[in-house]
C-alpha positions in Angstrom: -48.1 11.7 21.5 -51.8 12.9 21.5 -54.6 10.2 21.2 -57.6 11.8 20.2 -61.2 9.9 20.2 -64.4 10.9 18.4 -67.6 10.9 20.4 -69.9 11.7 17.8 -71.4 14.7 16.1 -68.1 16.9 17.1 -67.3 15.4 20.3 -63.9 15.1 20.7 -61.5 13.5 23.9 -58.2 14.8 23.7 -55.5 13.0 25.7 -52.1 14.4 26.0 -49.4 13.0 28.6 -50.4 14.6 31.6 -54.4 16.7 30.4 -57.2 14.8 29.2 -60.1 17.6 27.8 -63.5 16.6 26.1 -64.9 19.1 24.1 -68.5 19.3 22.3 -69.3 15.7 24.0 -73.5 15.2 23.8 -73.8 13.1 26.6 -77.6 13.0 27.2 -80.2 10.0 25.9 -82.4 11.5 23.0 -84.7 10.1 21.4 -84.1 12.1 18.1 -80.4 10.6 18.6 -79.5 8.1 15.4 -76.0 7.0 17.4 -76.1 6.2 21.1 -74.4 7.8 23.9 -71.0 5.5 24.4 -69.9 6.8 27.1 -72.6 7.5 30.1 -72.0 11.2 31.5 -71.8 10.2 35.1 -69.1 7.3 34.1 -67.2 10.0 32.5 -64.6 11.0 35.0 -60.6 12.2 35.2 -61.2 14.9 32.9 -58.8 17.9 33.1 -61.4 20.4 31.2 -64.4 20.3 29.2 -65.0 22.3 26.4 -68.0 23.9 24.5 -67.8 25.8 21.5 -71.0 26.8 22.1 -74.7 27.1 23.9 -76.4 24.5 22.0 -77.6 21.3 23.3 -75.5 19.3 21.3 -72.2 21.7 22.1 -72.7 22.3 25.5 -74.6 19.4 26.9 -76.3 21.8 29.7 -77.7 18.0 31.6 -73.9 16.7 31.3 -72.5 19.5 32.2 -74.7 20.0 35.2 -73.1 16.3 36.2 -69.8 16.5 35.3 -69.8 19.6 37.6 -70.1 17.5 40.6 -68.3 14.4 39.3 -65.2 16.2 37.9 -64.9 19.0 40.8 -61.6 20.2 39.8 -61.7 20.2 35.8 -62.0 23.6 34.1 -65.1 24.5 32.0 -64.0 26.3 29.1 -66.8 28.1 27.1 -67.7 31.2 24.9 -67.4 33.9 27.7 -71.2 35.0 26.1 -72.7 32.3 27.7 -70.9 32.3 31.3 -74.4 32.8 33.1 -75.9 29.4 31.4 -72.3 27.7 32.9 -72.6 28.7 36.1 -76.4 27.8 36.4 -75.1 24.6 35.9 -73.5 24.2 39.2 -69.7 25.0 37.6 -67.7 26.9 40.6 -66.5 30.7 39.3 -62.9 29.8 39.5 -63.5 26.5 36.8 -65.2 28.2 34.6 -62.9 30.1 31.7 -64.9 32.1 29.3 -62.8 32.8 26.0 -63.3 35.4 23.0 -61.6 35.8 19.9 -58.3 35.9 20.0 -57.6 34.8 23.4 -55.8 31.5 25.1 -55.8 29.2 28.5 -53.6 26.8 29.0 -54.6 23.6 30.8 -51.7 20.8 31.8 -49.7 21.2 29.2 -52.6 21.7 26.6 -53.3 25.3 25.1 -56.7 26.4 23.9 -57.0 28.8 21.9 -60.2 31.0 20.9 -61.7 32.1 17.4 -64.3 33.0 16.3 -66.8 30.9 14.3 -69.9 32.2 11.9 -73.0 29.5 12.7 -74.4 30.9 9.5 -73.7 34.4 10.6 -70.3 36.0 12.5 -72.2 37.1 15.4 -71.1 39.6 17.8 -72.9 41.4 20.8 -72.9 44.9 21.6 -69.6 44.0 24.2 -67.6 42.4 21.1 -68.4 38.6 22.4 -68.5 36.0 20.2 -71.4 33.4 20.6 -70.0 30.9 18.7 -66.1 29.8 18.7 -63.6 27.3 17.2 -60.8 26.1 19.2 -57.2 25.5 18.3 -55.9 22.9 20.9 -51.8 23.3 20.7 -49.7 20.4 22.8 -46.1 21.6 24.5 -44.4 19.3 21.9 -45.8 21.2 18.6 -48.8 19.0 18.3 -51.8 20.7 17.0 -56.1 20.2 16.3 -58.2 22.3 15.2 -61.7 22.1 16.6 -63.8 23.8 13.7 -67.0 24.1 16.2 -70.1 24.8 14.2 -69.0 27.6 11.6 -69.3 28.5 8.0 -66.6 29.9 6.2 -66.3 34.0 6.4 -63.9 36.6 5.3 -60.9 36.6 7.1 -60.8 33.1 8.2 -58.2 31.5 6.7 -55.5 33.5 7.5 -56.3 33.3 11.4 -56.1 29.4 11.1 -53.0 29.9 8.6 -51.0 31.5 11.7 -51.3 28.4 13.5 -49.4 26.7 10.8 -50.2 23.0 9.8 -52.5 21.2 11.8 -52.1 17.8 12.7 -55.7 16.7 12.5 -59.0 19.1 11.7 -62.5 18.2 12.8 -64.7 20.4 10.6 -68.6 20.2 10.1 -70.1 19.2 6.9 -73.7 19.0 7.6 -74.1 22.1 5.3 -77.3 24.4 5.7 -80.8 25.3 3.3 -83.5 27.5 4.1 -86.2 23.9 5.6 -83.5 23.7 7.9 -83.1 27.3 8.8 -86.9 28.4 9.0 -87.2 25.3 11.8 -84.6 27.0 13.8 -82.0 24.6 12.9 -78.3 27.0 12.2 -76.5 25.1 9.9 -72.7 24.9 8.8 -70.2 24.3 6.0 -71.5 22.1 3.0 -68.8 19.0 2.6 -67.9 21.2 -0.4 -67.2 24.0 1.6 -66.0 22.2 4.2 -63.3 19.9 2.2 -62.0 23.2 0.6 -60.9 25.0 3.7 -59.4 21.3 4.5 -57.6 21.6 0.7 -56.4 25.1 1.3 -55.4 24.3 4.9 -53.5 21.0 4.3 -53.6 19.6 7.6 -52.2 16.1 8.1 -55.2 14.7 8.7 -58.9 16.2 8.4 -62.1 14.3 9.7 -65.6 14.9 9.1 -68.2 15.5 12.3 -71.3 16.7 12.3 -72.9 14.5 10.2 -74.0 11.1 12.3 -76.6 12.5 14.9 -79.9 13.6 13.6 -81.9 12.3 10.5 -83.0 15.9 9.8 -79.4 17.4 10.2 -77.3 15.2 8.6 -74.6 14.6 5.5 -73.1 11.6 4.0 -69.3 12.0 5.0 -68.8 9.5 2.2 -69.1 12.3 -0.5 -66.6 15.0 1.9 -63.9 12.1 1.3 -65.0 11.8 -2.4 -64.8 15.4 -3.2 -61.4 16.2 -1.3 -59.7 13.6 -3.2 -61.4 14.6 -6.5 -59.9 18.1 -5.9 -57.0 17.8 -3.6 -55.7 14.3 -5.1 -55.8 12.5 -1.6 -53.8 15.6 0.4 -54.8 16.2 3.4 -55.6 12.7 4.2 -59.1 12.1 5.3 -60.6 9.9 7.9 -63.9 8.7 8.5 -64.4 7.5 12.6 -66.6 5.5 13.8 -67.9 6.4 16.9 -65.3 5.7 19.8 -62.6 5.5 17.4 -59.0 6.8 18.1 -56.4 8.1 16.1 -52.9 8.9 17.9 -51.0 12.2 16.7 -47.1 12.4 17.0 -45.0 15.3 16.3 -44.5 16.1 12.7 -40.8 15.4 11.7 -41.4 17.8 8.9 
């Protein structure tokens, strides 16, 4: 069994049998923040690896991560490979700290992570092929697997690199959506819970759940109308959940 927990915005704990990772977790006080932080980052210890999708505040928590370095000395730091200067400023020791790209995979306990790429607005690439910006596929040993959408929008090609996975057992996808108020202030956006609850549709995970939508006034979505629109469309398949904050669902092996 895998429990997962949902932190806010697209924090996500993952706890397997033996590897416990925490990925996206915004772990610093703000006072733009509209949920509070429910767990403290220094009282946030035992973790096997800690993952960003990628180098923004709310992603990779640079603060958090600068004291989970010390507190969690032997967890892995897994990142976009792009920003592996950023990591190690943070205190994070060269041999914790995993920088993926598109297509590639780590396996932590008996957890693997696997790398795409994501389009936060635009499928950015630099000049060495990196991607700025991935989504995580997070497979257990016994078959069970999430997919960790990241920040992305929808772009060609996509599907069918989440489609060779085969069926997810629970998605996290971003529905906060994106418009040019948000975009001239420098704010990137994502999927629109249209967009968002049609990859879920076409994907037919088990179980999807909507993130990105609870943290910021200016940067938010109602998840009521994701839930509303999948099961207008998809006639309640996948099943969708909407957490609250510190709220865990446990995943078992499909018998399908």
């Amino acid at each position: 069994m895998v429990t997962v927990t949902w932190l806010g915005q697209m924090g996500l704990l993952v706890k397997s049998e033996k590897t416990t990772l925490c990925i996206d977790y915004y772990a610093t006080p703000d006072k733009d923040r509209q949920t509070p932080v429910p767990i403290p980052a220094d009282e946030l210890k035992g973790i096997d690896a800690f993952l960003g999708t990628h180098d923004h505040l709310d992603h990779i928590d640079h603060e958090a991560w600068k004291i989970w370095a010390k507190t969690n000395p032997s967890a892995k730091f897994v990142f976009p490979r792009k920003h592996e200067a950023s990591v190690l400023a943070d205190g994070v020791v060269l041999e914790n700290a995993i920088g993926l790209n598109e297509g590639e995979s780590v396996k932590i306990g008996d957890l693997t992570i696997h790398a795409i790429a994501a389009a936060h607005e635009f499928l950015d690439r630099d000049e060495n092929g990196l991607y700025p910006y991935l989504q995580y596929i997070v497979e257990a040993e016994e078959g069970i697997r999430i997919h960790h959408a990241g920040d992305t929008v929808r772009y060609e090609g996509m599907l069918p690199k989440l489609k060779a996975f085969g069926t997810f057992d629970l998605e996290l996808l971003p529905i906060n959506g994106r418009d040019a108020k948000r975009y001239l202030s420098d704010c990137i956006g994502n999927m629109t819970y249209q967009e968002a609850a049609d990859l879920a549709g076409e994907l037919s995970p088990r179980l999807v759940v909507p993130g990105h939508w609870d943290m910021f006034a200016h940067n938010s979505e109602d998840p009521n109308l994701f839930a509303a629109y999948l099961n207008a469309k998809y006639h309640g398949k996948p099943e969708c959940r909407i957490l609250k904050v510190m709220e865990s669902i446990d995943l078992s092996p499909s018998q399908s």
